[in-house]
C-alpha positions in Angstrom: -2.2 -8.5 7.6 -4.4 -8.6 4.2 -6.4 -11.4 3.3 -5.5 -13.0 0.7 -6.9 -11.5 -2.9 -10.8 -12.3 -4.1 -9.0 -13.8 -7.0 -5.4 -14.0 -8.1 -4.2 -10.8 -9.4 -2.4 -13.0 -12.3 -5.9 -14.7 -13.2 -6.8 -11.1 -13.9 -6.3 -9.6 -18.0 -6.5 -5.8 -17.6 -6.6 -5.3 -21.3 -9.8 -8.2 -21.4 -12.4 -5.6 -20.6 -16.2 -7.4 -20.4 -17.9 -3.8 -20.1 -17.0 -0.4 -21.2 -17.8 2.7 -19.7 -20.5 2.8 -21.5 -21.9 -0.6 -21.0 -21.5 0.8 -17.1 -23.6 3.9 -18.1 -26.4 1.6 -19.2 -26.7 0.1 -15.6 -25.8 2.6 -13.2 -26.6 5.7 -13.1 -23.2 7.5 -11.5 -22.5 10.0 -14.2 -20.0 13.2 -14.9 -17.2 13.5 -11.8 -18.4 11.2 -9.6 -18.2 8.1 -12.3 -15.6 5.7 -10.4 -15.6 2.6 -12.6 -13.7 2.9 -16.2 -14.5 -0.8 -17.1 -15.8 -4.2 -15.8 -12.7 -7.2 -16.4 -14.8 -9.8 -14.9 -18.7 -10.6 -13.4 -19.6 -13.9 -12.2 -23.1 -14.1 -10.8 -23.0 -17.8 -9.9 -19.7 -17.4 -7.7 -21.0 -13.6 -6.9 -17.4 -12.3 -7.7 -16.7 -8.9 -9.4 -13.6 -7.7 -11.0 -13.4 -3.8 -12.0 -10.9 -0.8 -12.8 -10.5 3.0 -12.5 -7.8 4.8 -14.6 -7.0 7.4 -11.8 -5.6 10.2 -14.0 -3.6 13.2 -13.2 -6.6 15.8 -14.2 -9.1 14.1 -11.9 -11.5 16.6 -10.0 -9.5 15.8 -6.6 -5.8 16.0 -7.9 -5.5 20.0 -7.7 -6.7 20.4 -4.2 -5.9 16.7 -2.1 -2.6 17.3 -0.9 -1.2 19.7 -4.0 2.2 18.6 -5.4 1.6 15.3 -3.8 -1.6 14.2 -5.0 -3.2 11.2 -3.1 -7.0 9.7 -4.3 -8.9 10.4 -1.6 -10.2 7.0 0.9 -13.4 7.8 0.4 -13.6 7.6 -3.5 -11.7 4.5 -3.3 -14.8 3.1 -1.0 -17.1 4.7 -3.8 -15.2 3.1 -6.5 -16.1 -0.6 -4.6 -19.4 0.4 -3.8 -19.9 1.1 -7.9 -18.8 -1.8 -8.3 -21.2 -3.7 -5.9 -24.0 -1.6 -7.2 -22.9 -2.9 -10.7 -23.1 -6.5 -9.9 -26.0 -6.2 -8.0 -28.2 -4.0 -11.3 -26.4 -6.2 -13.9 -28.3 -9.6 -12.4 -31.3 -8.5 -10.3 -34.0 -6.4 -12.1 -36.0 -4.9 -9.8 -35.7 -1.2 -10.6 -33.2 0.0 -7.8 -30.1 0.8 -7.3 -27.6 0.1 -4.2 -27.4 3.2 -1.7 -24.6 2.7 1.0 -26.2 1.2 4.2 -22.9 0.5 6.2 -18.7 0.1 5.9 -17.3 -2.2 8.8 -13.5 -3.8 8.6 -12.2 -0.8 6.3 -8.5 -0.6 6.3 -6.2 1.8 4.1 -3.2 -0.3 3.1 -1.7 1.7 0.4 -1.6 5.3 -1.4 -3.4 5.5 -4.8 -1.1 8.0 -6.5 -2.1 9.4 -10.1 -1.9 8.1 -13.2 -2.3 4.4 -12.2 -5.3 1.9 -12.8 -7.1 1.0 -9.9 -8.0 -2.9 -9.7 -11.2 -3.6 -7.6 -12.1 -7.0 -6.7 -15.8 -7.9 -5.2 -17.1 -11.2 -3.3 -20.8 -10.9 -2.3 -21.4 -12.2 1.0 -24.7 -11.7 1.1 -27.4 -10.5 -1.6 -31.1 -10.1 -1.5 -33.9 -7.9 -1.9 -33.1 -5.6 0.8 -29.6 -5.6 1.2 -26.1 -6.8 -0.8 -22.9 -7.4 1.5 -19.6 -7.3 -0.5 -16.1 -7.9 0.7 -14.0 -5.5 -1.5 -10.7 -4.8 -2.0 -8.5 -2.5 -4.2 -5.1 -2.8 -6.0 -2.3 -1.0 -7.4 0.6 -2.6 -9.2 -0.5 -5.9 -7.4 -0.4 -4.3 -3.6 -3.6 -4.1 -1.6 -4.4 -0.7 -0.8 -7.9 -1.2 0.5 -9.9 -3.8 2.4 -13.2 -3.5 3.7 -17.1 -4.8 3.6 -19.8 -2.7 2.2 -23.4 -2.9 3.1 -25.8 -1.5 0.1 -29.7 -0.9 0.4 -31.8 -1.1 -2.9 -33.3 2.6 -3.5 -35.5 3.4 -5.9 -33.6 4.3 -9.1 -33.3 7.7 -10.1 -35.1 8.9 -12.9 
């Protein structure tokens, strides 16, 4: 049974978007391909809650060889869309030069298929954040069904230059 969502889908505006791609750009450094965010809807460092997107398209990298004619976004990128999202929340309030690295996934369960085109909604709730680690409960949504749950574990690494 999913837990109930980090906040209320319906307290959610998909079309208020707080940072563009391009504000995303300026904090993390996930480029080309492998960018899994499209836009921030909400960040709230004092309650350490998170609130993204990804337009999953019909020409994404994936679609032509993941299960051809029956295109499904692959687990894993929907665990690197929440772990962009951590690594978002974490950069956008604590300057200290690094970025989030993945350290560890525990309680990760698959709900729901992500079929193309749809918007992906993340949702973040940081457990735990300091200088050497960030804990987030994340989940993902699709037309208001949970399709992923699960905790992530980041490490600050050195950004990349």
């Amino acid at each position: 049974m999913p837990r109930k969502p980090i906040i209320e889908l319906k307290q959610i505006d998909p079309n208020k978007i707080v940072a563009t791609i391009e504000d995303i750009r300026k904090i993390i450094p996930h480029r080309y391909e492998f960018e899994m965010l499209s836009g921030i809807l909400h960040d709230d460092f004092e309650n350490h809650k998170i609130v993204a997107y990804k337009d999953v398209t019909e020409d994404a990298f994936w679609v032509r060889g993941h299960l051809p004619n029956r295109p499904i976004m692959p687990g894993v990128l929907i665990v690197e869309a929440a772990a962009q999202m951590t690594c978002y929340h974490r950069m956008r309030w604590i300057h200290d030069g690094q970025f989030v690295g993945f350290a560890r996934l525990d309680e990760v369960s698959f709900r729901g298929q992500v079929v193309p085109p749809c918007k992906l909604i993340l949702m973040g709730e940081m457990v735990g954040m300091s200088s050497r680690r960030v804990i987030c409960h994340a989940q993902a949504f699709v037309n208001s069904t949970m399709v992923f749950e699960g905790r992530i574990t980041g490490m600050p690494l050195p950004f990349p230059k």
